[in-house]
C-alpha positions, 0 to 999 in steps of 0.5 A: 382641839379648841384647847390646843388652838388657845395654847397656840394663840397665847404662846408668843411666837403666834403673837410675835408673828402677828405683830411682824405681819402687821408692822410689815405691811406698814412697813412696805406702805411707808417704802412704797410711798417712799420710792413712788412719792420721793424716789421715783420724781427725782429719778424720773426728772434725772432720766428726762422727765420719765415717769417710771409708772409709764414705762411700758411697751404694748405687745400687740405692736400697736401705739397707745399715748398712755399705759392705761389707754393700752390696758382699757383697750385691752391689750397686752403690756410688758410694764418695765417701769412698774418693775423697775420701781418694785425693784427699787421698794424690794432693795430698800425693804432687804436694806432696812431688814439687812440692819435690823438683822444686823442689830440684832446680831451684834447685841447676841455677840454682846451678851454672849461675850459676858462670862457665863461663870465665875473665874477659876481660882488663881493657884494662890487661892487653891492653895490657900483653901488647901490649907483650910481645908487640910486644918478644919480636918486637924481640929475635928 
């Protein structure tokens, strides 16, 4: 079994898959900072100086100055503004792998436009290798 688990692990798929894992969660931290720390503000700032994290609305029907105060006290939030912004982060993330995708696609298309064979012989050329043929029989 331990031999089968190191054939897994050298095999590139594994690999592959580690390298993807890793350079996505990179990737998302960039689209999060992104989307917190450069969309977000100016969105905010459009909609009347709104911070999207502070959107919320406290279900048990009480008033609390911020969403953090309402969670300290323990009562039940519905975080829109939280979900408005992971939104945000899941459409620039589909956004970036919709191109890369793409890319990829296009460069498949290309290397399957090459011609795989050689061109068939023009009839001129059969007839000619015809005849080749027909006198190496002659001089055996």
């Amino acid at each position: 079994m331990l031999q089968e688990f190191k054939t897994f692990i050298a095999k590139g798929n594994a690999i592959d898959l580690a390298v993807g894992v890793v350079i996505g969660a990179a990737f998302g931290k960039i689209v999060s900072s992104l989307v917190d720390d450069l969309i977000m503000p100016p969105l905010g700032l459009i909609f009347g100086k709104v911070d999207f994290s502070q959107l919320y609305v406290s279900l048990d029907g009480k008033s609390y100055e911020t969403l953090a105060v309402a969670q300290a006290a323990g009562a039940p939030t519905w975080n829109y503004g939280n979900f408005i912004t992971v939104l945000i982060q899941f459409v620039i993330i589909a956004w970036a792998i919709f191109l890369v995708v793409k890319a990829i696609n296009t460069l498949k298309q290309k290397e399957e436009a090459k011609p795989a064979a050689p061109p068939e012989p023009s009839a001129e050329e059969k007839v000619l290798l015809e005849i080749r043929d027909l006198l190496k029989k002659q001089s055996n």
